[in-house]
N, C-alpha and C positions, 0 to 999 in steps of 0.2 A: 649335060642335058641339052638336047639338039630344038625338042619340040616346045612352042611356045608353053602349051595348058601344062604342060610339066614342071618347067622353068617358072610359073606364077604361082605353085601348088607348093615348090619347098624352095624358093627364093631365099635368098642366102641374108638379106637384107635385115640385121637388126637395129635398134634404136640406141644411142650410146644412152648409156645410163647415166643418173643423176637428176633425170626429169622430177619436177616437182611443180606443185599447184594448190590451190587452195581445195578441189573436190577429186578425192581421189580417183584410180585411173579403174575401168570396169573391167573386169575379169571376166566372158563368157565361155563357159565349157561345158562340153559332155566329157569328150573326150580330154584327155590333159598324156600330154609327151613324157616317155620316162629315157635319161640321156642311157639306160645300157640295160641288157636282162636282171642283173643285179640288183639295180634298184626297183625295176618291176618286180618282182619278185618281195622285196624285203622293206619298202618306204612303208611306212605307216597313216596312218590316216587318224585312229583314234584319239590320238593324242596332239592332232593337228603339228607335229613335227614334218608332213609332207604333203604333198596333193595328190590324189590316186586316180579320183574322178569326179566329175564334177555336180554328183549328187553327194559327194564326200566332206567339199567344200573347195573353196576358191583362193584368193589371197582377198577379192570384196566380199564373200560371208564372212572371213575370218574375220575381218575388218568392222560389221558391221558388229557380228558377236562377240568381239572385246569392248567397245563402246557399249553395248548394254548392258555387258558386267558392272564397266563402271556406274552406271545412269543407278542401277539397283543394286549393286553391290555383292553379288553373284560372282563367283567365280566358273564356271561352267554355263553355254549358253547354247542351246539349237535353234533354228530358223524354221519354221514351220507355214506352209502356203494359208493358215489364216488361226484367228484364234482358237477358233473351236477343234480344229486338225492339232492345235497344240494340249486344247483339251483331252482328246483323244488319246494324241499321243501316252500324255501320263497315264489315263484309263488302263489304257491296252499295257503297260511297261507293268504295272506294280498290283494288276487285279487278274486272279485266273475265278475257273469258277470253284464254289461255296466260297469265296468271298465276299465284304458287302462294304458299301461304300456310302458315306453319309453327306448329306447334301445340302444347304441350307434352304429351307422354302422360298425365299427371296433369291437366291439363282439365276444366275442366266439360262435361258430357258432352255436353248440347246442342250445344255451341260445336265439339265433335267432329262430333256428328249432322248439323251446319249443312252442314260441310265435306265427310265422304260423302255428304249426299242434294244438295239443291239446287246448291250451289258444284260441286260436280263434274259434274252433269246441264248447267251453264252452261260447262264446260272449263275452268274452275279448279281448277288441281291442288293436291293438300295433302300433308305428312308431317307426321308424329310425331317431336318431339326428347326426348330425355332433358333435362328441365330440372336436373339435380341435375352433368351432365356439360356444362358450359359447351363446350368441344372440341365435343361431337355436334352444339351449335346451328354453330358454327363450320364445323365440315365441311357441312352440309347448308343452308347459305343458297348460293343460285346466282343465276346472274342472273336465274332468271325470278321470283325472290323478292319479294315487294313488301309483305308483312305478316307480322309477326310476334308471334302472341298470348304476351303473359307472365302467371303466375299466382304468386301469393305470398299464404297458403301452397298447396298443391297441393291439387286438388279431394279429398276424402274423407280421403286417405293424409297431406294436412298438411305434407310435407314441405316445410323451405324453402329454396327457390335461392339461387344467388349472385345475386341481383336486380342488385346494379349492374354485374356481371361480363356478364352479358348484355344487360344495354343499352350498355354500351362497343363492345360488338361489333354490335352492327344498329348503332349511331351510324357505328360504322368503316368499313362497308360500303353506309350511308345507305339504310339499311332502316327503313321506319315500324315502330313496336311501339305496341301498344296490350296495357295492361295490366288486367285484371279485380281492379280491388282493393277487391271488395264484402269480403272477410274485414279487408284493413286498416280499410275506411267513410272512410278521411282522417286516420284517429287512430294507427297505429300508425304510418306511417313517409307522408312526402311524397310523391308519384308525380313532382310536378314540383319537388323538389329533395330529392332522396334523401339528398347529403353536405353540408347547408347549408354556405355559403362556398366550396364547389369552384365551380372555374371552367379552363373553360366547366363549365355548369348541366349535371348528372349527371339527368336527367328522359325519362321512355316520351311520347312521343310523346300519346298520348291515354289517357285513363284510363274505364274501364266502369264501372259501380256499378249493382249491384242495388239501387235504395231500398227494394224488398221486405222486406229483410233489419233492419241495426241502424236504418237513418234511419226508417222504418215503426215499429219499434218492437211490432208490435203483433198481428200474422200475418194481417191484412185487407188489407192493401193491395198490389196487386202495379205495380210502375212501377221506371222505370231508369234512368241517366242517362248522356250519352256528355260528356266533357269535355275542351277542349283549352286551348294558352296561344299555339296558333297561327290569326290570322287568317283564312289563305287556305284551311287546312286546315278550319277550323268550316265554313267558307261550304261549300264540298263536301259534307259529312254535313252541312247544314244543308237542302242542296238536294235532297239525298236522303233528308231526314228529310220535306222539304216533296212531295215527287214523289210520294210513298206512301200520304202520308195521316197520318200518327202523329199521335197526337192522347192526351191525357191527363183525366181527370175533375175537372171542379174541388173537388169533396167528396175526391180524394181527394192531389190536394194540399196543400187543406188539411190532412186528417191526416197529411201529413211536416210540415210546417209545425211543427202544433202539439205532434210527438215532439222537431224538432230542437234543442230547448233542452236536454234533457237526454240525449242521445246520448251525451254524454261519460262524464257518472255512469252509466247502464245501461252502458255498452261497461265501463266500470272494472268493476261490479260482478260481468259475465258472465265476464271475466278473471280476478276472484277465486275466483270459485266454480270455475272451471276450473280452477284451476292448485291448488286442493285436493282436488277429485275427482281429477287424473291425478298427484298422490303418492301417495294414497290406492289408486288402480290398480296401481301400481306392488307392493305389498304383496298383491296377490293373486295368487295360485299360476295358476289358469283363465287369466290373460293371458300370452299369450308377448310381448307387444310393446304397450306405451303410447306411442301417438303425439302429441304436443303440443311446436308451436315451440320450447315454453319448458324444456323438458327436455332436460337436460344432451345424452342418449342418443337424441334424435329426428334425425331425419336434417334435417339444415341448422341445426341449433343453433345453430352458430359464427355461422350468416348471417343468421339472426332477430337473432340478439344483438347483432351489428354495424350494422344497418340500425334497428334497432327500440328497442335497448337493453332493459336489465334490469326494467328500474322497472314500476308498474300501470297496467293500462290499454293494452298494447301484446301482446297474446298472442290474443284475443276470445274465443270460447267454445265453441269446438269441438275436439272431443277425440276419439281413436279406438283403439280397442282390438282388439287381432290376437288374439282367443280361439284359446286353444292349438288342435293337429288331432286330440287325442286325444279331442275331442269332435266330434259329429255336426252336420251342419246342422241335424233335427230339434232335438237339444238346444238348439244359437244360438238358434234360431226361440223353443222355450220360455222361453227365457230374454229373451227381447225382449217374447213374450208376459206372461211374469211383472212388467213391471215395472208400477207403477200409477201414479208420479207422472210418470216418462219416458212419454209417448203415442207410439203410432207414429204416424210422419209428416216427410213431405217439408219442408224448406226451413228457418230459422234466423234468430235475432236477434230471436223475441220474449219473450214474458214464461213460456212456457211451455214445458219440457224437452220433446227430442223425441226418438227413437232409429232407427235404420234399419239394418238390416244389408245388408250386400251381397255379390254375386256379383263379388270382386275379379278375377279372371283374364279374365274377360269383358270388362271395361272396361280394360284395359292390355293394349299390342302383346305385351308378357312379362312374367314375376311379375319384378317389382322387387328388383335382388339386396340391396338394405339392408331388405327387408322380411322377414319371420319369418313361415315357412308357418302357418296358420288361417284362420279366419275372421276375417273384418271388421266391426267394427260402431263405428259413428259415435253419438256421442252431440251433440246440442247442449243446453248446460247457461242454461237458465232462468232466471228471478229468482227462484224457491224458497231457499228455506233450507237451506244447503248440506248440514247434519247429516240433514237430512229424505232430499236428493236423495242424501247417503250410504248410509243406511240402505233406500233402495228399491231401490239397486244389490246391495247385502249379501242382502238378501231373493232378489232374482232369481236369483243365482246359483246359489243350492242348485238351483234346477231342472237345473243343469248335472249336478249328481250323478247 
């Protein structure tokens, strides 16, 4: 090689190996090198035994997808550019049309949105179940049933199901469920062995994860992950993760990567702060209703407490308050407005408290009869200093006056 741009383009120059560090080293590719025809030709990718391409995977996906097996207990894991793309994903892998897919009215709402606009434009039919009435899921699985989303705790409202009550019953009727357990992250209860030692194995079919949320850590990253402990069933959402195109950033694996060592202490701590801001709720006259798993008085107590246990670190950080209706939406709004260390804004599980009120009637088929008429407003509680994020709640309030 004579010319320099030549000589810089396939430099002979490798690194001896043996390098090591505490944050693994980044992988970026489209393309990735095959040393002969041969192995173009014949390396595999499905079974992560080679690298093909780098929508296929990396040595940092692969890296980051056997660490969330471990975190949940999955054996099989995809990487997905956000939650809801991994909701998708399952959607599109295991529904064609006159199928119908049942949904719990407490949902993220996406995962609802998916359902009326696309799913249904394809003749995928959907309902709404009452997840808190095991029965409703029971009466409304038919034969043309083939998915079933579960959520634990309920999107915004928090409430917790009888989680294993309703996987007995899609098992009984040998109905897939796929669970959205970005509020658990892996920490607060098993997806794929919910009663350790029962047997047969008490586990959802597939489990969802926002890594956006606690594994992110950080409020930068948006990516998801679909995971299962069944072979035949990955390869499926594996082929339709590959059909698509889904693809993830390597900068931004690495940054799960480099959260995931301490996910456990952040989850424990956003637990504690929670579960001292919604006693501290509790004492204030303006709420008619403190919503949190971990309160005696929240709807599915008994079944957070049973599935999750008492102890820290099993609650996460979201909390929700049913502002009495003797105040106005203008007033909520001020009061959202007033707060200074809670920011408005969408989404959870970083370092920084967020707040959102919402138009609850709008998002539920009917006002929920264990819910207490007001408004609604969702707090997610931050790494701040609890006594701080106290006192900025105490502050806001007077604007309710």
């Amino acid at each position: 090689m004579t010319e320099l741009t030549t000589t810089l383009i396939h430099h002979p120059y490798i690194p001896p190996a043996g390098f090591d560090a505490p944050q693994p080293g980044v992988f970026k590719a489209s393309t990735v090198i095959f040393p002969n025809v041969a192995a173009m030709r014949h390396f595999e990718w499905k079974d992560k035994s080679a690298y093909t391409y780098g929508l296929h995977g990396t040595p940092t996906t692969y890296r980051l997808e056997e660490r969330l097996c471990t975190l949940e207990g999955g054996l099989q894991c995809l990487l997905l550019p956000s939650g809801l793309a991994a909701i998708a994903n399952v959607a599109l892998s295991t529904l064609k049309t006159g199928d119908e897919v049942l949904i719990p009215d407490n949902a993220y709402g996406p995962n609802k949105a998916l359902a009326e606009g696309e799913l249904r434009s394809w003749g995928i039919s959907h309902r709404f179940y009452d997840p808190m009435k095991p029965q409703d899921l029971a009466a409304k699985i038919s034969p043309q049933t083939r998915l079933v989303w579960l959520e634990a705790a309920g999107s915004v409202t928090l409430e917790f199901p009888d989680l294993c009550e309703l996987v007995r019953l899609c098992q009984a009727r040998g109905v897939l469920t796929a669970l959205d357990n970005t509020w658990g992250a892996g920490l607060a209860f098993a997806p794929f062995d919910m009663i350790p030692g029962v047997s047969p194995n008490l586990a959802v079919d597939i489990s969802v994860h926002a890594l956006t949320k606690y594994p992110s850590g950080g409020g930068d990253v948006l990516m998801g992950s679909v995971m299962t402990r069944d072979a035949a069933l990955h390869l499926k959402l594996k082929l339709t993760h590959m059909r698509l195109g889904f693809g993830v950033g390597a900068n931004d694996v690495e940054a799960v990567l480099r959260a995931l060592p301490s996910l456990a202490l952040r989850y424990q701590a956003h637990d504690a702060s929670t579960r001292t801001l919604a006693n501290w709720c509790l004492t204030r006259p303006e709420f008619a209703q403190v919503l949190h798993p971990a309160l005696p008085d929240s709807p599915g107590h008994a079944h957070w407490r049973a599935l999750c246990g008492a102890g820290p670190g099993a609650a996460a950080g979201l909390l929700s308050v049913m502002i009495d209706r003797r105040y106005s939406q203008a007033q909520v709004d001020a009061f959202c407005d007033a707060l200074k260390l809670f920011k408005l804004g969408y989404s959870w599980g970083g370092p920084m408290s967020l707040v959102v009120p919402y138009d609850l009637a709008s998002m539920r088929s009917g006002w929920p009869e264990h819910l207490k008429a007001g408004t609604l407003v969702r707090l997610s509680v931050g790494l701040e200093a609890v006594a701080d994020l106290q006192a900025d709640l105490a502050q806001a309030l007077q604007k309710l006056a």
